[in-house]
Steps between C-alpha positions, in 0.01 A plus 500: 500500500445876495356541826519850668360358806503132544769400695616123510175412229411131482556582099874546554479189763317289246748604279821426682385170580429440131823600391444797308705807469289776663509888430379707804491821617702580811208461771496260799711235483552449122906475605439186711356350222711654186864514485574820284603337144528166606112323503342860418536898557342733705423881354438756678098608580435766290322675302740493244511175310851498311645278769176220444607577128830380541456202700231346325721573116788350683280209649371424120865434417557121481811514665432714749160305557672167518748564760186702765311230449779203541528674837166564589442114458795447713311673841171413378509238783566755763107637398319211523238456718681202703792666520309834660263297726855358649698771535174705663505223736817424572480894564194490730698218681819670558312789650265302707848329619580846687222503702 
């Protein structure tokens, strides 16, 4: 997801609840949803694409791909749309409870 200016895309969402490794560019809140190496890598927004480069030869690799995506399927859950109805909710709730 090479976005210059999308922050927190419903591509990366989709993504994250499907389990998938994601590439992004550092915009919005691509950190909430990628954990630097572990389910995916952020590069820097650019103009220079070496950094994309890199990431997506090292994503090809089959061990490297393996162990993102092992990890990406095991917070896939936390993206679902159940999951982020509830938590907006409970959310909503707690700050209703302060009024």
């Amino acid at each position: 997801m090479p976005s210059r200016y999308e922050a927190m895309s419903y591509v990366m969402l989709e993504a994250a609840a499907g389990g998938k490794p994601i590439i992004s560019t550092d915009i919005g809140g691509a950190g909430s949803v990628i954990q630097e190496g572990i389910n995916g890598f952020i590069v820097p927004n650019s103009d220079d694409i070496a950094a994309l480069s890199a990431a997506m030869v090292k994503i090809a690799q089959p061990e490297t791909y393996t162990a993102l995506h092992t990890a990406a399927m095991a917070r896939k859950d936390d993206y679902a749309v159940s999951g982020m109805i509830d938590k907006t909710e409970a959310l909503y709730r707690k700050l209703a409870a302060r009024r």
